[in-house]
C-alpha positions as CSV (number, residue, x, y, z in Angstrom):
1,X,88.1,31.3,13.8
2,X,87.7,28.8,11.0
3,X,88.5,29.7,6.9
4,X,85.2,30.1,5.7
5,X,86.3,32.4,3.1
6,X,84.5,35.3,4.4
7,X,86.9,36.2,7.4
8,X,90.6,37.9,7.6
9,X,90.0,40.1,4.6
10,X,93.4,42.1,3.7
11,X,93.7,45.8,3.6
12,X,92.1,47.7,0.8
13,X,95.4,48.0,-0.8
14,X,96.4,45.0,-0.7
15,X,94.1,42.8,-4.1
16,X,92.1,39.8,-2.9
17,X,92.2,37.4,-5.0
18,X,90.6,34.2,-5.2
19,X,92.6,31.5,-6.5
20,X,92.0,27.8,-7.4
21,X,94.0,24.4,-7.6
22,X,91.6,22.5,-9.8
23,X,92.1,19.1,-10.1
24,X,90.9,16.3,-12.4
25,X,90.0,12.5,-11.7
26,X,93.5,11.3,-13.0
27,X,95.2,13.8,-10.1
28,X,96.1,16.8,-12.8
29,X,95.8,20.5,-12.1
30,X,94.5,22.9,-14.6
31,X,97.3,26.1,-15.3
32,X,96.2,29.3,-17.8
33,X,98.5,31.8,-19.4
34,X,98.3,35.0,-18.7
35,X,97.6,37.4,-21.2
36,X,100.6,39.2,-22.8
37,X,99.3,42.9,-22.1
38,X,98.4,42.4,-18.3
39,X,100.6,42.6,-15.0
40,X,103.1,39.2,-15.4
41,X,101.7,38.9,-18.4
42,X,102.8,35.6,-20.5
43,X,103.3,33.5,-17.1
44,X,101.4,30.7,-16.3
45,X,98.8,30.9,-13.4
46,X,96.2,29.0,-11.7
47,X,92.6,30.1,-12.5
48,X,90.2,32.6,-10.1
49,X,90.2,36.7,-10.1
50,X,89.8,39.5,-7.8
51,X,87.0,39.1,-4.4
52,X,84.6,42.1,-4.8
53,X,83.0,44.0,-2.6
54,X,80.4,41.8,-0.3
55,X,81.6,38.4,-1.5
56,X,83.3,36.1,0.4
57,X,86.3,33.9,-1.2
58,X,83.9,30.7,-1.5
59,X,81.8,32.8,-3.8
60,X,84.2,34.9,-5.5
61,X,85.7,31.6,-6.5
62,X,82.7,30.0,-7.5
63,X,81.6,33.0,-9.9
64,X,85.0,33.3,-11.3
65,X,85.2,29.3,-12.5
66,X,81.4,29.6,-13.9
67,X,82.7,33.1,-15.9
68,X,86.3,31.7,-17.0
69,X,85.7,27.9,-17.7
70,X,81.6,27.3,-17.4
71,X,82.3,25.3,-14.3
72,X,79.7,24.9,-11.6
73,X,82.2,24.3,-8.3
74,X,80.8,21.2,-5.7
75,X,83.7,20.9,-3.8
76,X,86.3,23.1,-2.6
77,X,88.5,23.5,0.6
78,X,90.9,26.2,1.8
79,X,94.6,25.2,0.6
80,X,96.9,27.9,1.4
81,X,96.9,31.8,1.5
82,X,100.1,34.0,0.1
83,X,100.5,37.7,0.4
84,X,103.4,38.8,-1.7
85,X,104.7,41.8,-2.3
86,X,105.3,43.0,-5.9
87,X,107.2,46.3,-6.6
88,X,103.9,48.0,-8.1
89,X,101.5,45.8,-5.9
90,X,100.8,43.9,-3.1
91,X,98.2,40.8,-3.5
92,X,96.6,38.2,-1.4
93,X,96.2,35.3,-2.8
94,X,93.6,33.0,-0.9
95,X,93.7,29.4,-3.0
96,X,91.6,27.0,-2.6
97,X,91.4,23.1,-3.7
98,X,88.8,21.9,-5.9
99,X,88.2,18.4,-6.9
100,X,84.7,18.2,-7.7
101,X,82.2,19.9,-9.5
102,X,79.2,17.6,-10.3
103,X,78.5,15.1,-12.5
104,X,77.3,17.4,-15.4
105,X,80.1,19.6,-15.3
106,X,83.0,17.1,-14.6
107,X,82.6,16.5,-18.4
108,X,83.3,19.9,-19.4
109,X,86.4,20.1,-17.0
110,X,88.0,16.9,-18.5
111,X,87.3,18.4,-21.8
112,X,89.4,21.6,-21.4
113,X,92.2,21.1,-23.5
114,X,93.2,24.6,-25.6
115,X,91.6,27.7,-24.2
116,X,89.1,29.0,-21.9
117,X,85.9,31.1,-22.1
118,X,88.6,34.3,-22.4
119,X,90.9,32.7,-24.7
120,X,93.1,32.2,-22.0
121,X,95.6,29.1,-23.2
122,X,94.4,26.4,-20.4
123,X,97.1,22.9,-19.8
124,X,96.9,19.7,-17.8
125,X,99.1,19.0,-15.6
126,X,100.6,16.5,-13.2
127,X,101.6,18.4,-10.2
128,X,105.2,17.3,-10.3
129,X,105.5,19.2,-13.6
130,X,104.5,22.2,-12.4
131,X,107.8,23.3,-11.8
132,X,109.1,22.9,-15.4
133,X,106.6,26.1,-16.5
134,X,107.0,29.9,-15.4
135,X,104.7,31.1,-12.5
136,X,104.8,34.5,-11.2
137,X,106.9,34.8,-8.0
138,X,103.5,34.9,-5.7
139,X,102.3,31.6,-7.4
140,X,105.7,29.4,-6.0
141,X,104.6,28.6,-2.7
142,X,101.1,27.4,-4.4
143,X,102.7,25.3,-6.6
144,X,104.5,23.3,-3.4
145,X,101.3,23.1,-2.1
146,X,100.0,21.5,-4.8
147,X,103.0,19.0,-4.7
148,X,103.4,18.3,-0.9
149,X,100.5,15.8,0.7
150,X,98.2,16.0,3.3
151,X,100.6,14.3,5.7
152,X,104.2,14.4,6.8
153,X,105.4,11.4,9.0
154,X,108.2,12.0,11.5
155,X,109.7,8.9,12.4
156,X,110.5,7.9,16.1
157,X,114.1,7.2,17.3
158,X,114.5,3.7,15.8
159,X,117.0,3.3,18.9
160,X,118.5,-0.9,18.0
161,X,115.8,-2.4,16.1
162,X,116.4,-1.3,12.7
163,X,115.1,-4.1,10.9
164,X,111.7,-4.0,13.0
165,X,112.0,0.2,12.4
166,X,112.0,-0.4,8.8
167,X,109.4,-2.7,8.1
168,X,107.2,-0.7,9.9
169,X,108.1,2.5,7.4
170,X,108.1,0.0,4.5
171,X,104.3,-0.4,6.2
172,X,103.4,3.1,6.2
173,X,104.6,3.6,2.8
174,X,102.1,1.2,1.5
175,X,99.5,2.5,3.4
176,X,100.3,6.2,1.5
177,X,102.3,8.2,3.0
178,X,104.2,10.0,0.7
179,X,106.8,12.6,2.5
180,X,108.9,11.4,5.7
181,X,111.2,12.9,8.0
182,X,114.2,10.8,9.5
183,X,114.6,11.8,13.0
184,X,117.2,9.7,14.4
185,X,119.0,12.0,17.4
186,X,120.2,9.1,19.1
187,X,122.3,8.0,16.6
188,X,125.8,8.6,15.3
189,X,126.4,10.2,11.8
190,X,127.9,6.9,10.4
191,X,124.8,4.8,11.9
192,X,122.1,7.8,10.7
193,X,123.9,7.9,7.3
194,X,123.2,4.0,6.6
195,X,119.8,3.8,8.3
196,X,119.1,6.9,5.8
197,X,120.6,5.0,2.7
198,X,117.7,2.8,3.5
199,X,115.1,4.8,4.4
200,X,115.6,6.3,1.0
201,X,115.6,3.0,-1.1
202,X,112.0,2.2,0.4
203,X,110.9,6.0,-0.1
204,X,111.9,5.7,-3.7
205,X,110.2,2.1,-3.8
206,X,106.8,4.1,-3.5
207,X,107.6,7.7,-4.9
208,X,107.6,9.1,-1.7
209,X,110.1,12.3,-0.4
210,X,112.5,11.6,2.1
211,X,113.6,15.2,4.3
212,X,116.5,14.1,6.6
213,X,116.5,16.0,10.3
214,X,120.6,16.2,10.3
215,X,123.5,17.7,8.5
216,X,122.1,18.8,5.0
217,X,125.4,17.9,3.7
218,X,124.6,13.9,4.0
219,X,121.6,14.3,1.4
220,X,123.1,14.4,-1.9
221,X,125.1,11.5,-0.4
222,X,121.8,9.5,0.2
223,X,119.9,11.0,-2.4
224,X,117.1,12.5,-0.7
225,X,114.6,15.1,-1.3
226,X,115.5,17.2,1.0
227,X,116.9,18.4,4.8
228,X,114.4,19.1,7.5
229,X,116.0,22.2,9.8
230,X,115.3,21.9,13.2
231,X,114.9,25.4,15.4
232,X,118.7,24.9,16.6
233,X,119.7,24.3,13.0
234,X,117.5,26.8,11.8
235,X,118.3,30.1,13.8
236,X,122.3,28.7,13.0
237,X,121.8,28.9,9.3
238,X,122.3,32.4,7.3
239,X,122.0,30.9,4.1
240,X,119.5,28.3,1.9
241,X,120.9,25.0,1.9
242,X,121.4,23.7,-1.7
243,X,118.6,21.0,-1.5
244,X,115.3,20.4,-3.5
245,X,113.6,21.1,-0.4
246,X,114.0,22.7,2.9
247,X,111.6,22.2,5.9
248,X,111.7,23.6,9.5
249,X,110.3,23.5,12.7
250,X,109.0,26.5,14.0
251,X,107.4,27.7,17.2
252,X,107.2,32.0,16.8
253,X,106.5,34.7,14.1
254,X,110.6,34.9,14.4
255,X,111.2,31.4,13.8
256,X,108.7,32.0,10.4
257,X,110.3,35.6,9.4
258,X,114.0,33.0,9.7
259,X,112.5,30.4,7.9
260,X,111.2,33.0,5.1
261,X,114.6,34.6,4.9
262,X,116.4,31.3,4.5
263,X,113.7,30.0,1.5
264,X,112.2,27.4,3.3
265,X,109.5,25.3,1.2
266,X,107.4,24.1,4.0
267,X,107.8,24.9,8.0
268,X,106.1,22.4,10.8
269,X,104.3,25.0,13.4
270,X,104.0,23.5,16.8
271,X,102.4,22.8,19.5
272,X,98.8,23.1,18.3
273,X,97.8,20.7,21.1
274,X,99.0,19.7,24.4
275,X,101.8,17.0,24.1
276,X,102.9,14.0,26.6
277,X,106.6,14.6,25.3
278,X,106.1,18.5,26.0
279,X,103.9,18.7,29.2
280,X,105.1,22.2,30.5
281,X,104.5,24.0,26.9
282,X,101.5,26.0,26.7
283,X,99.8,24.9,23.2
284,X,99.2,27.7,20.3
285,X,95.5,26.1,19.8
286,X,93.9,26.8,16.6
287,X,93.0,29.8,16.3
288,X,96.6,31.0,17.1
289,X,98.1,28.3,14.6
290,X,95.6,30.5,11.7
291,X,97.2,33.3,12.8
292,X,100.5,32.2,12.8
293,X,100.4,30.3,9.4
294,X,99.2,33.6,7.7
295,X,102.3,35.4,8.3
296,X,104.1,32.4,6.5
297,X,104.8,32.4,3.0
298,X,104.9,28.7,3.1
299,X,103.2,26.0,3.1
300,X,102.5,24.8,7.1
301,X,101.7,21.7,8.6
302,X,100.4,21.8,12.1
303,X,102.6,19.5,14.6
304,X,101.5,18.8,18.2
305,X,99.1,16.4,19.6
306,X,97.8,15.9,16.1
307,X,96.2,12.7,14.1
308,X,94.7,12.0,11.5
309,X,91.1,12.9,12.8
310,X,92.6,16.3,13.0
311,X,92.9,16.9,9.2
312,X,90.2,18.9,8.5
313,X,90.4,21.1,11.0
314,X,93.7,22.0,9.9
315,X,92.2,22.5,6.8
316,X,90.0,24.7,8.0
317,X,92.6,27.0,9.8
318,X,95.3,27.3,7.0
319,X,97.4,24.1,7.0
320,X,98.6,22.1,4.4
321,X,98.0,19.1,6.3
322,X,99.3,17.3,9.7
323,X,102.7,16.5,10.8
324,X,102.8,13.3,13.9
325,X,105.4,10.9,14.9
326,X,103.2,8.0,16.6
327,X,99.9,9.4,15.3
328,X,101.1,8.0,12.2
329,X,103.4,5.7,12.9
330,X,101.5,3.3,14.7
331,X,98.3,3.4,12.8
């Protein structure tokens, strides 16, 4: 069943909330304080309020951003939804992306420097500084959603060729691609190690993230973002690595609840489709994927059969995006 916004509404004890990632032409997000007097009161946020009765999320969303800022909303998509669990409430918080809101109105938003229609202190920001300001707890995963892009490469075995391997990332990094995973198995920690000293100096090159699929002790040596935790590596693990960022593979609701317990940033969820490397695997299809991604607190890229013609869908059923090895290697 696809996001429209109007489906998957939460118990009624549980606050709906409709939440939006605005963005501006030069790539900030807009953040407002809290008020002082109300629950996490002097926090930062992201603008929206609660979905009342007979709305759905799309227009909940819409009539909060016309009352708070005067905004008139053109554009919006689904970008991630997070129920958290506070000690004196539970809330879901269903955020969407918005990048457009007309050519009146567009003015207005670039003008929004101080406060809002409430008085509510409003900021700028590029989404890489959003993690030097105070967000409630529920608002974290948002905030990696904001950072992370629409697409996470996973590179092939680059098996003898590394030259030829690395001209072809140097490629994709041109082309965009801004977060890459190193998935090397058929090579030996000395060999990965290198061939990771240079994946990292091209990533760096084009400010992209570099997650390395081995021992999470090698990436403070090569000075990558982060380590990617495979399922074996994963169900292994009884404690966070000390990384920026942590990404897994997952394939159940277990695999998720071990992810969650671990404080991964960002899980891949496979197979959404059928596969040619995994032929005897029944696929989760879409409308299983939704299902799974909700019960992350995560961000979730769908992995599986997918390319880049698959990117709205998976916008449409809860992913941050696609995850592919040839699908975007070769293109």
């Amino acid at each position: 069943m696809l996001n429209t916004g109007a489906d998957s509404r939460p118990p009624e004890s549980v606050l709906h909330v409709a939440v939006a990632a605005i963005f501006d032409e030069r790539g900030r997000v807009l953040i407002a304080r809290r008020p002082t007097h109300v629950h996490q009161g002097g926090l930062w946020e992201f603008p929206g309020g609660k979905v009342e009765p007979g709305e759905t999320v799309r227009e909940a969303l819409a009539r909060e951003l016309r009352e708070e800022l005067g905004l008139d909303v053109q554009q919006a998509r689904p970008l991630i939804r997070i129920r958290h669990d506070y000690p004196d409430k539970s809330v879901l918080l269903d955020v969407w992306r918005v990048d457009n809101f007309g050519s009146e109105t567009l003015s207005v938003a670039l003008s929004i420097a101080k406060k809002g229609r409430e008085g509510q202190p409003l900021l700028w920001v590029q989404p890489h500084e959003l993690s030097d300001y105070d967000f409630p707890a529920a608002n974290i995963p948002i905030v990696t959603a904001i950072q992370l892009p629409d697409y996470y490469l996973v590179t092939p075995n680059p098996d003898d060729d590394s030259p030829v391997f690395l001209t072809q990332l140097e490629t994709r990094l041109r082309d965009g691609i801004r977060l890459v995973q190193l998935r090397a198995k058929t090579l030996s920690e000395t060999d990965y190690l290198a061939l990771a000293k240079q994946c990292q100096g091209l990533c760096e090159q084009h400010d992209a993230a570099l997650m390395l699929n081995a021992d999470p002790g090698l990436v403070a040596e090569v000075g990558a973002a982060g380590v990617h935790l495979d399922s074996g590596r994963l169900e292994s693990l009884s404690e966070r690595p000390d990384v920026k960022w942590v990404s897994a593979s997952c394939h159940s609701p277990e695999q998720l609840l071990q992810a969650e317990k671990l404080g991964a940033d960002f899980v891949m969820l496979s197979p959404v489709a059928a596969t040619a490397s995994h032929p005897d695997i029944v696929p989760l299809g879409w409308e299983q994927f939704q299902v799974l991604a909700d019960l992350a607190h995560c961000p979730v890229y769908a992995l599986g059969g997918m390319t880049p013609a698959d990117l709205q869908q998976a916008f449409a059923h809860g992913a941050q995006g696609v995850a592919a090895i040839r699908a975007l290697w070769d293109v």
